[in-house]
ZANURO-332823 format. One record per residue (C-alpha): residue in three letters; x, y, z. Coordinates in steps of 0.25 Angstrom, whole numbers. Example, Ala and Ser with C-alpha at 12.3 -4.5 7.8 and 13.67 -1.06 7.14 Angstrom:
<recs>
  residuo     c1     c2     c3
      ALA     49    -18     31
      SER     55     -4     29
</recs>
This chain:
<recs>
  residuo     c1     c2     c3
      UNK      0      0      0
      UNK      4     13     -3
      UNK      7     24      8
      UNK      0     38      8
      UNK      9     48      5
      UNK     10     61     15
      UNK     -2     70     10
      UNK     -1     86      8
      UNK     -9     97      7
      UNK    -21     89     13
      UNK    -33     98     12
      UNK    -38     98     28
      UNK    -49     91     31
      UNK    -59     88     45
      UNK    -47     77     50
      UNK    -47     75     64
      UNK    -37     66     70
      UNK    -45     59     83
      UNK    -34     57     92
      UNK    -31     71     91
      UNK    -47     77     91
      UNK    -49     86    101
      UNK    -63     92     95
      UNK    -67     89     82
      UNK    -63    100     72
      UNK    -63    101     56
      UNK    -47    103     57
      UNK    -35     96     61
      UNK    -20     97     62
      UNK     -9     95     50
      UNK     -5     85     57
      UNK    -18     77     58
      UNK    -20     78     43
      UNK     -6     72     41
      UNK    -11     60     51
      UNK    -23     59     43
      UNK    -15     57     30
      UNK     -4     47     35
      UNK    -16     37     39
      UNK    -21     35     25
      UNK     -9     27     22
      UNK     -2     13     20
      UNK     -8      3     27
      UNK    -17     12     35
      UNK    -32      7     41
      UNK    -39     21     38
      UNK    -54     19     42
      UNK    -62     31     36
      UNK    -77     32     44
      UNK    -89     39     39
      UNK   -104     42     42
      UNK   -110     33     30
      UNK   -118     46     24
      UNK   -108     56     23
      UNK   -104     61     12
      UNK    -92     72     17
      UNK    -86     60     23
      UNK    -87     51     12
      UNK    -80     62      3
      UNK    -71     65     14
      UNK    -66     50     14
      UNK    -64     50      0
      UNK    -56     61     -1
      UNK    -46     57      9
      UNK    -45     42      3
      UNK    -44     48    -10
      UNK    -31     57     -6
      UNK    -25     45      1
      UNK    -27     35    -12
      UNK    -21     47    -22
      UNK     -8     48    -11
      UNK     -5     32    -11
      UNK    -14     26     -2
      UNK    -21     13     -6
      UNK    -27      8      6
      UNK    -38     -4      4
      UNK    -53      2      4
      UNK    -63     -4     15
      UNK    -77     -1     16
      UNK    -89     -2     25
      UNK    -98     -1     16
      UNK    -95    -14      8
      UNK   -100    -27     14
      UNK    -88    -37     17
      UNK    -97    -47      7
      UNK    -95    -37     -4
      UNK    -80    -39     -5
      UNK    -81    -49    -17
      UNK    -92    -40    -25
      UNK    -82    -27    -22
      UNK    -67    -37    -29
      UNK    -78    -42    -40
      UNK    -81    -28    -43
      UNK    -68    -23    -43
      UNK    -63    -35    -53
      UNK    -73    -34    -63
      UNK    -75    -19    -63
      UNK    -62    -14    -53
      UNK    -66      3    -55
      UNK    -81      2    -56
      UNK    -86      8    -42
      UNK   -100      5    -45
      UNK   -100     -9    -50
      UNK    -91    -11    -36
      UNK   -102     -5    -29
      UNK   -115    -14    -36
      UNK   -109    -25    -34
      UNK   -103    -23    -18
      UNK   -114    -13    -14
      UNK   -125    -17    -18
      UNK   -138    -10    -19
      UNK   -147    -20    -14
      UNK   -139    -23     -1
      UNK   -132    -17     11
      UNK   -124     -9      0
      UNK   -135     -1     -4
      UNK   -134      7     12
      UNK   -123     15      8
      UNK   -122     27      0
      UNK   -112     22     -9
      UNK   -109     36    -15
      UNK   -102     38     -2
      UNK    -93     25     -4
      UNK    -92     24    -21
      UNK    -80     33    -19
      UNK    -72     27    -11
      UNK    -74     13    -19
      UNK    -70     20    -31
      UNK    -57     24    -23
      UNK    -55     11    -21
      UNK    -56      6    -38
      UNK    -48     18    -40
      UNK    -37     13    -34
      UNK    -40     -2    -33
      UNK    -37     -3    -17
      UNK    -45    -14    -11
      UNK    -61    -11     -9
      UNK    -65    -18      4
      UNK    -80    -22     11
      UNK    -79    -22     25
      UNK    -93    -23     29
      UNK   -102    -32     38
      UNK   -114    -31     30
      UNK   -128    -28     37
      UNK   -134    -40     33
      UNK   -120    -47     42
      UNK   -123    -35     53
      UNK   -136    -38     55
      UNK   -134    -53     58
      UNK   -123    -49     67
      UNK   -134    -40     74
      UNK   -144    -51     75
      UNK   -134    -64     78
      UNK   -121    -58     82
      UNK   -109    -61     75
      UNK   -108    -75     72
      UNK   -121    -74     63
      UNK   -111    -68     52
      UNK    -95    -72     56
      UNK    -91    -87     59
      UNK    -83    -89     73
      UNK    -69    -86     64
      UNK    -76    -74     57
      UNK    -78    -68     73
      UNK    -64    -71     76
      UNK    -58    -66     67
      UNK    -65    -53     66
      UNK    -65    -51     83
      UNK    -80    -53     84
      UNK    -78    -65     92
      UNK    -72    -56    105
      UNK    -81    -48    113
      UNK    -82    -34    110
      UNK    -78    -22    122
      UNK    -89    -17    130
      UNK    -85     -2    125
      UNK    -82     -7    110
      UNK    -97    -13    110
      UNK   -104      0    119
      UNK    -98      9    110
      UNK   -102      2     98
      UNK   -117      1    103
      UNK   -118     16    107
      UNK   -113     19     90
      UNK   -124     11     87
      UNK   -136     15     96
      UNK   -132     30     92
      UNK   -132     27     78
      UNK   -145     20     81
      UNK   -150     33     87
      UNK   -154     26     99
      UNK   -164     18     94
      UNK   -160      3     95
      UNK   -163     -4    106
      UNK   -150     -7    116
      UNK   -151    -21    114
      UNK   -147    -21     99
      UNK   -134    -12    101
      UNK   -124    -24    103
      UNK   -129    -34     92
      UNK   -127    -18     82
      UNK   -115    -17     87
      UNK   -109    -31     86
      UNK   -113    -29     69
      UNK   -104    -17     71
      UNK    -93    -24     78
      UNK    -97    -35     66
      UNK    -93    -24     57
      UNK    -81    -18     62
      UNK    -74    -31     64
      UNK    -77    -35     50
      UNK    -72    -23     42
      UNK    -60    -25     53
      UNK    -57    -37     49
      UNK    -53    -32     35
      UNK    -46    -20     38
      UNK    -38    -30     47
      UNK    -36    -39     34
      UNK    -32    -28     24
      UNK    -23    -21     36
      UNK    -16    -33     39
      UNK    -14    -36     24
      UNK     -6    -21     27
      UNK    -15    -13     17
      UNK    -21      1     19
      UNK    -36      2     21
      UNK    -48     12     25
      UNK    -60      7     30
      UNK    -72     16     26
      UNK    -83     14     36
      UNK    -91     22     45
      UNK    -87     29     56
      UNK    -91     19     66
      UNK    -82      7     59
      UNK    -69     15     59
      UNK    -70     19     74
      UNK    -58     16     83
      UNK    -67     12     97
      UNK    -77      4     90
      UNK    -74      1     74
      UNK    -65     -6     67
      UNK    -53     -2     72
      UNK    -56     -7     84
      UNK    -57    -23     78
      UNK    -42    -21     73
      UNK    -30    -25     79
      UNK    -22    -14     86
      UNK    -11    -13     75
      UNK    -21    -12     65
      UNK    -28     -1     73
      UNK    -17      8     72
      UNK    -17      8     56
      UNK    -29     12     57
      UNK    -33     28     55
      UNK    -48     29     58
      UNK    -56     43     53
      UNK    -69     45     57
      UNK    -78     54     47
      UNK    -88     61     57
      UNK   -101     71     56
      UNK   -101     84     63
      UNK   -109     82     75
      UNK   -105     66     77
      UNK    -90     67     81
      UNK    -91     58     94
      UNK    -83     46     89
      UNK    -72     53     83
      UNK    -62     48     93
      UNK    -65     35     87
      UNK    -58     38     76
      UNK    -42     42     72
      UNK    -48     54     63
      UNK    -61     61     61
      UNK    -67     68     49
      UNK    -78     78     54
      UNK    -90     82     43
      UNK   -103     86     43
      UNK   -116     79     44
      UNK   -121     72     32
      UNK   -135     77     30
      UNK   -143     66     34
      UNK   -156     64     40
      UNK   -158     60     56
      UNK   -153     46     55
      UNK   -161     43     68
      UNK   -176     47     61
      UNK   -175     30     55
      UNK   -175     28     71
      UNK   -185     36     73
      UNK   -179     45     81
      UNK   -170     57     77
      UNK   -159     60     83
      UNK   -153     64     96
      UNK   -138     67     91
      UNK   -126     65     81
</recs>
């Protein structure tokens, strides 16, 4: 893998570097920005979060990927929003058609089934970076169909003993790993599920986390660049994936949280933030039947 050269006259941008945020501002020192750049370099673990629907973030993403491709960098590509079943349709598409985005994205995203929940204008750029530069495309998903049978009948209604094993499953989880998880889900429940249900929702998140870190741990330990493009919760250091990965693999690893104005509470949990406006969207509470209390 290549290395990313030193980067100049980098136009300044909303990077905040978490171990050295005091109050959440829109600058930050040269030396920060220089901090920022090393990271996306040889055989980094750069996970990039998101809120799903928003587009700034999405853009901003982009832009930083693109600038650190066009100096040398060619890390492998892995995305949330690609179920891990999906890895043979995205390598057939790439052999038959190896630069056409949308045949990729018919025959690994499709319409009919969990593909058809995301916005895929928000995504279709980044696997076009991917073609561009023919770096590896990876699924890293648990499906909804498998996280819902892990919701219902625990783990081993989708992984077989080995399967449990070797992803970690099979240990019990810390009491402040699993608290934590449950409170990210009943706030983003807005406070409407019943307490009951909280562990089996977050055992599918655990179910999740474990299985996109079990392929950053196989492409890190194959000694390859990769970003991991998921939502803000998987790239957390307390609670996502991070935390599935050995220590030495923990410390390749440069975790940047893209955070709304208004919503910055977990930002410790991350290596860097980028701050941006709220995507215009309605009250995501109303579908509970209740609007909202706060972020």
């Amino acid at each position: 893998m290549q290395s990313l050269r030193p980067a100049r006259n980098l136009r300044r941008r909303r990077y905040i570097a978490a171990p050295l945020l005091v109050s959440l501002c829109a600058c930050t020192s040269t030396a920060a920005h220089r901090d920022w750049q090393s990271r996306f370099s040889g055989d980094a673990i750069v996970m990039l979060g998101e809120v799903h629907d928003n587009a700034e973030q999405h853009h901003l993403r982009l832009e930083r990927l693109r600038q650190a491709f066009a100096e040398g960098w060619r890390p492998v590509i892995a995305m949330e929003q690609f179920d891990r079943e999906h890895q043979e349709d995205i390598e057939r598409a790439r052999r038959k058609r190896p630069k056409d985005v949308q045949y990729l994205l018919d025959l690994a995203a499709p319409r009919d089934t969990e593909g058809g929940n995301w916005n895929w204008k928000f995504y279709r750029p980044f696997v076009a970076l991917a073609l561009e530069y023919d770096v590896p495309l990876i699924a890293v998903n648990l499906s909804r169909a498998d996280a819902g049978k892990v919701v219902k009948d625990g783990y081993s209604a989708v992984f077989d003993p080995d399967t449990l094993m070797s992803l970690g499953l099979n240990e019990p989880i810390a009491r402040d790993w699993e608290s934590a998880q449950e409170r990210e889900i009943e706030v983003g429940h807005c406070h409407q599920l019943p307490p009951s249900i909280l562990p089996a929702m977050a055992r599918a998140q655990f179910a999740r986390d474990a299985v996109m870190a079990s392929t950053v741990k196989a492409i890190a330990n194959a000694g390859h660049g990769l970003v991991l493009l998921a939502g803000n919760g998987h790239v957390r250091h307390d609670i996502g994936v991070p935390r599935w990965l050995s220590p030495p693999l923990r410390s390749r690893v440069f975790s940047v949280g893209y955070l709304e104005k208004g919503n910055t509470s977990s930002a410790r949990a991350f290596d860097a933030v980028v701050i941006t406006a709220a995507a215009s969207r309605s009250d995501p509470c109303l579908k509970f039947g209740k609007a909202a209390t706060g972020p």
